[in-house]
C-alpha positions as CSV (number, residue, x, y, z in Angstrom):
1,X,0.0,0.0,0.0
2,X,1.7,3.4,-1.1
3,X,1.2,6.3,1.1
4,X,1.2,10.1,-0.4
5,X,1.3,13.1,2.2
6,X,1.2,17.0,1.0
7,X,3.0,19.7,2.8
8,X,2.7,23.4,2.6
9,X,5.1,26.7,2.9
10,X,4.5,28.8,5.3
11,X,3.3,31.4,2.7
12,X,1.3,29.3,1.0
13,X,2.8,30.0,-2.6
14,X,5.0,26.0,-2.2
15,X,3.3,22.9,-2.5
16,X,5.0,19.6,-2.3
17,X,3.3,16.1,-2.8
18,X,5.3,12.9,-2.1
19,X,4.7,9.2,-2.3
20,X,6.1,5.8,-1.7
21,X,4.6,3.6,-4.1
22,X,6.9,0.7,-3.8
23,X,3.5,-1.7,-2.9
24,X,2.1,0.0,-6.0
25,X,5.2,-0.9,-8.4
26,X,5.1,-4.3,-7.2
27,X,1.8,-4.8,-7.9
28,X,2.0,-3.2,-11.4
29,X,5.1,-5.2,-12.3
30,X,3.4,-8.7,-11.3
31,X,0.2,-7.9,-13.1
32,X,1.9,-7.4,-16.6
33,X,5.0,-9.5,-15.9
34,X,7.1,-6.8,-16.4
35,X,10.4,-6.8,-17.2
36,X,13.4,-5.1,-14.9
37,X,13.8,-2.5,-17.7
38,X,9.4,-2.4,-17.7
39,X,9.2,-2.2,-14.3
40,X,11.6,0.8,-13.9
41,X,9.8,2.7,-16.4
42,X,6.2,2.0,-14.5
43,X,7.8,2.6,-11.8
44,X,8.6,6.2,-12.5
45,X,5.4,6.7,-13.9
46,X,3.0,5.3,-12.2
47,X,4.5,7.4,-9.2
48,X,3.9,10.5,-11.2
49,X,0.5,9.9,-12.0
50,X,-0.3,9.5,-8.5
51,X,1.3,12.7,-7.4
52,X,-0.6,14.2,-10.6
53,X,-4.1,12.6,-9.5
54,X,-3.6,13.7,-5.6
55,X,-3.8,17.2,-7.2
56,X,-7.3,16.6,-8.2
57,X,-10.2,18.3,-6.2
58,X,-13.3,16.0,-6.3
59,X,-13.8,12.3,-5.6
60,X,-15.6,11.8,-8.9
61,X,-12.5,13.6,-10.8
62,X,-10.0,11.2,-13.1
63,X,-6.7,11.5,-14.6
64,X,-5.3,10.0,-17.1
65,X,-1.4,10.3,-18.6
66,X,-0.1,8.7,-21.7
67,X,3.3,8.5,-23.4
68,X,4.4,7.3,-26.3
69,X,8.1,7.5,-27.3
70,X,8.2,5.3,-30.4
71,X,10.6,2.8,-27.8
72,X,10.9,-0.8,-27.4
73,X,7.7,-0.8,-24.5
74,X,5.5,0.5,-26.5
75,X,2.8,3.2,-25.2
76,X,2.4,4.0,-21.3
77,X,-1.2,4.8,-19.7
78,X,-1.8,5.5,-16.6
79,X,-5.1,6.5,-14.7
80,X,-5.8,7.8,-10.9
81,X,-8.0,9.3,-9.1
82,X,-8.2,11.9,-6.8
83,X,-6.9,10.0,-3.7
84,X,-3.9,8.9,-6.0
85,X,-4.8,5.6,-6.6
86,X,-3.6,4.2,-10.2
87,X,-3.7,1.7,-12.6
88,X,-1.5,1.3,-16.1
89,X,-0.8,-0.2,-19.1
90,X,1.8,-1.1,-21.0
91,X,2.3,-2.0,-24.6
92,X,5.2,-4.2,-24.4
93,X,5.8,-5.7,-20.8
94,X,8.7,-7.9,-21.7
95,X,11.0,-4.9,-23.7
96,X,14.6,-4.8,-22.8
97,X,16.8,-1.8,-22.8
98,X,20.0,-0.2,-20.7
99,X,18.0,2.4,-19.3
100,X,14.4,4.0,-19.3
101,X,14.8,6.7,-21.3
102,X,16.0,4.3,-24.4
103,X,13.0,2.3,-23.4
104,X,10.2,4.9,-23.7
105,X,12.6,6.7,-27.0
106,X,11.6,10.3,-27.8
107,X,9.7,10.7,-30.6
108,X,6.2,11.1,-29.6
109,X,4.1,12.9,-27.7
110,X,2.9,12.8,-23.6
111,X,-0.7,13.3,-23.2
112,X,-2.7,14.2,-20.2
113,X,-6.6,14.1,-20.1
114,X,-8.4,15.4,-16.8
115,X,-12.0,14.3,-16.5
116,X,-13.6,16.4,-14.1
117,X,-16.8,16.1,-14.5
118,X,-17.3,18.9,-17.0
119,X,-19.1,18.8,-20.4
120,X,-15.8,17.8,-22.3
121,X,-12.6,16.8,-20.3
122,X,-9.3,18.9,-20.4
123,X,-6.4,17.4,-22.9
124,X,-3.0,19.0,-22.6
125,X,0.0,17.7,-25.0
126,X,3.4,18.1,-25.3
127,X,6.0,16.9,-27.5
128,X,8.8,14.6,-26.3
129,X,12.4,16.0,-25.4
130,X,13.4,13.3,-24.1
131,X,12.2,9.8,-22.6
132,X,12.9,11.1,-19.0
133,X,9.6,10.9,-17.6
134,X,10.1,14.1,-14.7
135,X,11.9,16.2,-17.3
136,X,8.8,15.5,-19.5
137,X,6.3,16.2,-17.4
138,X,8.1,19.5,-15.9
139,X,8.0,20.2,-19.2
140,X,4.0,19.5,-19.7
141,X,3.4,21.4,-16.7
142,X,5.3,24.7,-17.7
143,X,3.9,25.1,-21.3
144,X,0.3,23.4,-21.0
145,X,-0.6,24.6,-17.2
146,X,1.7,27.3,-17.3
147,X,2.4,26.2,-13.7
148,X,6.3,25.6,-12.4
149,X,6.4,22.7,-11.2
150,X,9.6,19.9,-10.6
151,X,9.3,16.2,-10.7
152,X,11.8,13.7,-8.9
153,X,11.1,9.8,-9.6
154,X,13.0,6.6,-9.1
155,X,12.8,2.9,-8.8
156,X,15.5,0.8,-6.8
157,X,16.5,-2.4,-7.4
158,X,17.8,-5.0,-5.0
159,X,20.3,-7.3,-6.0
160,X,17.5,-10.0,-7.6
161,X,16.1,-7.5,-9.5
162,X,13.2,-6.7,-7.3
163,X,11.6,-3.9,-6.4
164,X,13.3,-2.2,-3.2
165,X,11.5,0.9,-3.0
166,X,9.9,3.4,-5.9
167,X,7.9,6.7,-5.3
168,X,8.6,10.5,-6.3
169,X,7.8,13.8,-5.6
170,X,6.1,16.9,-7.0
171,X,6.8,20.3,-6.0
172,X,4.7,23.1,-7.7
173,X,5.1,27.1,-6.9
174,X,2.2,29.4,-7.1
175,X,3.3,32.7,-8.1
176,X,4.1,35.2,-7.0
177,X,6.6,33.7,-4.7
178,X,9.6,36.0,-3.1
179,X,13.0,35.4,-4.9
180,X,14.4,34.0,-1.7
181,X,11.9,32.0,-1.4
182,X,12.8,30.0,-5.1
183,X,16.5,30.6,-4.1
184,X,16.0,28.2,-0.7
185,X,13.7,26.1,-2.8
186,X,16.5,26.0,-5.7
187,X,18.9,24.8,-3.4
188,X,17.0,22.2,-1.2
189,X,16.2,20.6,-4.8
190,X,19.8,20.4,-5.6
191,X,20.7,18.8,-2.0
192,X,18.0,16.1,-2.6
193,X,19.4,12.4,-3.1
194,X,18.4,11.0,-5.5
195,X,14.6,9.5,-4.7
196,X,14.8,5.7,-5.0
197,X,17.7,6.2,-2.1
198,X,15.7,8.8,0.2
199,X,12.8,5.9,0.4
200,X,15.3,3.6,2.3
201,X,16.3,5.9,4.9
202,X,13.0,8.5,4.6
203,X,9.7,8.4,4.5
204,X,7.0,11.1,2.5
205,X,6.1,13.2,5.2
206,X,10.4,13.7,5.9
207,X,10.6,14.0,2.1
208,X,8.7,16.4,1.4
209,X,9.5,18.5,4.7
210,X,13.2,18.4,3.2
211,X,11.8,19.7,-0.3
212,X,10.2,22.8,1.9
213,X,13.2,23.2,4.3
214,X,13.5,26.9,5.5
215,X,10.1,27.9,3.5
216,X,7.9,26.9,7.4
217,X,6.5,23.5,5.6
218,X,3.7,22.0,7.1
219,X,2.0,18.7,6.4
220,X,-1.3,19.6,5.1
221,X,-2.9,16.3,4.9
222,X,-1.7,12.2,4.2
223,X,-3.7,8.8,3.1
224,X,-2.9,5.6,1.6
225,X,-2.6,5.1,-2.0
226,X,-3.5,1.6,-4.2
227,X,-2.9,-0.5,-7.2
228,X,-6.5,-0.4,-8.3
229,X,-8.5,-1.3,-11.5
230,X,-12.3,-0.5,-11.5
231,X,-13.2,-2.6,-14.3
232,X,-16.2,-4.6,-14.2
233,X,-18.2,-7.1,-16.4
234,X,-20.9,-4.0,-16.7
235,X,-18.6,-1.7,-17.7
236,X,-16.9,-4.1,-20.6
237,X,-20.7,-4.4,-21.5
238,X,-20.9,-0.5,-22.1
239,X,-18.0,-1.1,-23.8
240,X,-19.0,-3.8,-26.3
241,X,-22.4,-2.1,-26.7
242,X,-20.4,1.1,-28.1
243,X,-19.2,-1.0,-30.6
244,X,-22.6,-1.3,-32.6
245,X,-25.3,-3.4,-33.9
246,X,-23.2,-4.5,-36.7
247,X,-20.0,-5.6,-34.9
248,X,-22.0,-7.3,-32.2
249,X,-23.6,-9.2,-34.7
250,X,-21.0,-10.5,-36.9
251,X,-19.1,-11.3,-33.2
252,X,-22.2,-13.2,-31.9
253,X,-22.3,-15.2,-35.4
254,X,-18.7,-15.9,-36.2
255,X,-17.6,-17.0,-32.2
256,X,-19.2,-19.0,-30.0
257,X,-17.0,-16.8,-26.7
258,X,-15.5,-13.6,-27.1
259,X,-12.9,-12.9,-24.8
260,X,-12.1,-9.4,-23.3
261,X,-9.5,-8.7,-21.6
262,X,-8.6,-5.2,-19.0
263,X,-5.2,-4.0,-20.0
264,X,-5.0,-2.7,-16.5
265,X,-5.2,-5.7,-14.6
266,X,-5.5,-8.6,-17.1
267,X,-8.6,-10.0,-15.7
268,X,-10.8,-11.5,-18.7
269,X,-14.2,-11.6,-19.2
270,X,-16.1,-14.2,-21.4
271,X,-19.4,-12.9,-23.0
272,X,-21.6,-16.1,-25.2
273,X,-23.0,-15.6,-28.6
274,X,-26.9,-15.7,-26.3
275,X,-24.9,-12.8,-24.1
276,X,-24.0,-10.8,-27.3
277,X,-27.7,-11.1,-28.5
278,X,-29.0,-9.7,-25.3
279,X,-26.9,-6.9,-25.9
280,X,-27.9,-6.6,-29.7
281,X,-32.1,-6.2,-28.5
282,X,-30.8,-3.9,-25.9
């Protein structure tokens, strides 16, 4: 279970969000059977869209962040909710590479859709610099939200190859903000270990008190985070239904069982040629 906690400056204008989501990595990484090089990547980004969905007002609001780097995995979703829980995707679990930006490449685009319960849901893009999945998203947040904000993320390994502890943080400034208030923030960033090693010996509420050192941070609130995928046999339903009369015809004529499968969590769900009829009259 991953745990995110928010702290404040004393001025209001710093906000810093940081989570261990080691239980959360884990959990991603045995769902799709990731790789090392995989699990690294989800790792990094699963983290961030936590952070990014704990920044979300209302329980019914929903994130969701996609990349796409034209690299060996293949595309990266990611969804959470307002409480920072999170489910992804990947396109190619198995891929190999010598690090995570090779993995994820660069030539693509990083999408982020907010669903917030308006009449159409925001979409912010940008293009890809680089397959480093903070820099990118810094980069997202300071020409789509026009909002400086720095990401730090990391996954660490034990000497198996598993999972020893994963998480990030997020620290956005409201302006305006006092130059020597960015100067102290400027140079507790730079003193910050790097994040995979702070989870050993820190946890998020010392984390992101460091991030906010001489600024009067204050932890504002903290919860626990999940692994989580809301699919249901209903919802795949909908989702079949949206399809049309003519697909669900030719499915319910040419196979006995169609097979669906959540790219979240991999759980499959069988519908008969009778079910897909029922869904035809309805």
């Amino acid at each position: 279970m991953g745990k995110i906690v928010r702290a404040l400056s004393e001025t209001g204008g710093v906000l810093c969000a940081a989570v261990d989501a080691t239980d959360i990595v884990k959990k991603a990484s045995e769902v799709h059977g990731a790789s090392a090089a995989v699990t690294a990547a989800l790792g990094r980004f699963t983290a961030a869209a936590s952070l990014m969905g704990s920044m979300l007002k209302y329980e019914g609001d929903r994130l969701t962040v996609r990349i796409n780097g034209g690299g060996a995995c293949g595309t990266l979703t990611a969804v959470a909710d307002y409480r920072g829980n999170v489910k992804c995707s990947v396109g190619n679990p198995k891929a190999d590479a010598q690090d995570v930006e090779s993995l994820i490449g660069n030539d693509g685009q990083l999408t982020v859709i907010k669903d917030m319960g308006l009449k159409e849901p925001y979409v912010g893009q940008v293009q890809l610099s680089s397959g480093n999945i903070a820099r990118v998203l810094t980069e997202y947040y300071s020409i789509s939200e026009q909002l400086p904000t720095v990401f730090a993320l990391g996954t660490l390994f034990d000497d198996d190859l598993k999972v020893k502890s994963a998480g990030g943080y997020m620290v956005q400034v409201v302006p305006p903000v006092s130059d020597s208030a960015v100067s102290t923030l400027d140079e507790n960033l730079r003193n910050m270990d790097e994040i995979g090693e702070m989870l050993k010996n820190f946890n998020p509420e010392e984390i992101a008190l460091k991030a906010l050192s001489g600024l009067g941070g204050e932890v504002l609130d903290e919860w626990e985070a999940v692994y989580h995928c809301d699919c249901s046999r209903e919802r795949t339903e909908r989702i079949l239904m949206s399809l049309g009369k003519k697909e669900l015809a030719r499915l319910a004529e040419e196979q006995e069982t169609t097979e669906v499968c959540c790219h979240f969590c991999n759980k499959k769900y069988l519908f008969s040629a009778e079910d897909m009829l029922k869904m035809l009259k309805n």
